[in-house]
C-alpha positions as a Markdown table, in Angstrom:
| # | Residue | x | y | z |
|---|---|---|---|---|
| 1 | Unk | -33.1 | 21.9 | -39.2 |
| 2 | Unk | -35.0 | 24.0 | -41.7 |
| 3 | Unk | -37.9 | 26.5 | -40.1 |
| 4 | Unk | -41.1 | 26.4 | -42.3 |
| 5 | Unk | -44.8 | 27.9 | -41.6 |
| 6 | Unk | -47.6 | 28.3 | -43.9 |
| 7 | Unk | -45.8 | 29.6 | -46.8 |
| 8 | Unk | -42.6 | 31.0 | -45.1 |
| 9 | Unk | -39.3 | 28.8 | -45.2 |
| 10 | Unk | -36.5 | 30.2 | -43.7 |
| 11 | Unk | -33.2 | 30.7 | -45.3 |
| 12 | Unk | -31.0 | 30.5 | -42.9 |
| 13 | Unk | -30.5 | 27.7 | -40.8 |
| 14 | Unk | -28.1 | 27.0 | -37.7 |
| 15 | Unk | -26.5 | 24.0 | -36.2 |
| 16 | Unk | -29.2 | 21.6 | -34.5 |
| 17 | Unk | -27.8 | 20.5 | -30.8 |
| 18 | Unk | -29.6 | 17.3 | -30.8 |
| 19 | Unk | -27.6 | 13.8 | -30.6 |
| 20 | Unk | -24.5 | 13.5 | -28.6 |
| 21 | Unk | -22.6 | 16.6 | -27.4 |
| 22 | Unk | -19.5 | 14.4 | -26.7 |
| 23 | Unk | -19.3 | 12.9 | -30.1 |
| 24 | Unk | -20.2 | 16.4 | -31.9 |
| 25 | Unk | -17.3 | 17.7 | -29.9 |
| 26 | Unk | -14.8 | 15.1 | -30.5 |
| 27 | Unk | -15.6 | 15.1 | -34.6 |
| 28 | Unk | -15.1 | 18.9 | -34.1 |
| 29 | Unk | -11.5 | 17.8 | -32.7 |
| 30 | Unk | -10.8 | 15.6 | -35.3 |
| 31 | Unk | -11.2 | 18.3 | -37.7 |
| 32 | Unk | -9.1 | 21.1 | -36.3 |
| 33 | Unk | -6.1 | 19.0 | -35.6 |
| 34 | Unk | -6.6 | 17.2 | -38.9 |
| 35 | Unk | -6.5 | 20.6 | -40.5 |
| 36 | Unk | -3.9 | 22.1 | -38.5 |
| 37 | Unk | -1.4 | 19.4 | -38.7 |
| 38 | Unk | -1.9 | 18.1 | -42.3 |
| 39 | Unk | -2.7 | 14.7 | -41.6 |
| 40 | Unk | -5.4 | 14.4 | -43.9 |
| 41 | Unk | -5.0 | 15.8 | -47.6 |
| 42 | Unk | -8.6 | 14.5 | -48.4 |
| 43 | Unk | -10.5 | 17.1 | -45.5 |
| 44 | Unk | -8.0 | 19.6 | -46.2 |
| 45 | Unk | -9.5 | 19.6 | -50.0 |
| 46 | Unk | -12.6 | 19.3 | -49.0 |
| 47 | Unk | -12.6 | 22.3 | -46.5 |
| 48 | Unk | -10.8 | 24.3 | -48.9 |
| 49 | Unk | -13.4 | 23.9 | -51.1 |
| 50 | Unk | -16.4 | 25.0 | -49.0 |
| 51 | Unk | -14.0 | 27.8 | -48.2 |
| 52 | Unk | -14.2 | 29.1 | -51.8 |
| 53 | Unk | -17.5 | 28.6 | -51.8 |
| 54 | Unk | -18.2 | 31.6 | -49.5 |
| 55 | Unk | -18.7 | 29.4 | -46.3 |
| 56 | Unk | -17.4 | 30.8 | -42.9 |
| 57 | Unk | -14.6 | 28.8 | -40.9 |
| 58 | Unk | -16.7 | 27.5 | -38.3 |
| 59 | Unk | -19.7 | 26.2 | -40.7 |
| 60 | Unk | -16.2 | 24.7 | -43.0 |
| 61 | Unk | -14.6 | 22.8 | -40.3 |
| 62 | Unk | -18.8 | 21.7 | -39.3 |
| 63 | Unk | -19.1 | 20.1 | -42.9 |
| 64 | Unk | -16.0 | 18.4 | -42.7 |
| 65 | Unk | -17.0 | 17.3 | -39.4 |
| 66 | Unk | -20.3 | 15.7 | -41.1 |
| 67 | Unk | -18.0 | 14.1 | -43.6 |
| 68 | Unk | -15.8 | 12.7 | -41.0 |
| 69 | Unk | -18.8 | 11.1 | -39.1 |
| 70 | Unk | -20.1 | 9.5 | -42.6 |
| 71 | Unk | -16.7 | 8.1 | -43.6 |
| 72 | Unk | -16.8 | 6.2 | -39.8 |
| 73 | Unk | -20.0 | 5.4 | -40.1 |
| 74 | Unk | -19.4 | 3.7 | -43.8 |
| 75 | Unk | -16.2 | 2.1 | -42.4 |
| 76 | Unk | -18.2 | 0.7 | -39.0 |
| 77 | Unk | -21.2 | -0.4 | -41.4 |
| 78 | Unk | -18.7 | -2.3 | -43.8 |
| 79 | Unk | -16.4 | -3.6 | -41.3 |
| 80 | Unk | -13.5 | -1.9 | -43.7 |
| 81 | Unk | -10.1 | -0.3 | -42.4 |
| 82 | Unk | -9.9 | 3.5 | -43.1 |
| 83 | Unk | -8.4 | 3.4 | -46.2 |
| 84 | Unk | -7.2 | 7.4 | -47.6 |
């Protein structure tokens, strides 16, 4: 969530704890063990990326997280199998 008043916007923003804290904590899941065992070269990629880019572990592994929820959410929406 992004903090604006008047003319001031602020720059630095922080996870929002809003929505489900059992489905924010089992994406989080998803995306440690995929990273720690390998299972997924696609979110291994894609965290090393943001690593590169500057990005602490913890907001990495949350942007991967976000990505994880969109792919399930596409899949669910399309009625596809996960296909990597």
């Amino acid at each position: 969530s992004v903090f604006s008043s008047g003319k001031f916007t602020a720059s630095e923003n922080r996870i929002t704890k809003r929505g489900s804290k059992r489905l924010r904590r089992a994406a989080y899941l998803v995306v440690i063990c995929g990273l720690r065992k390998g299972l997924n070269p696609l979110l291994r990629a894609y965290y090393d990326k943001k690593r590169s880019e500057g990005k602490p572990h913890k907001v990495a592994v949350i942007a991967c997280a976000n990505k994880v929820l969109h792919h399930v959410y596409a899949m669910l929406r399309k009625r596809q199998p996960f296909a990597s």
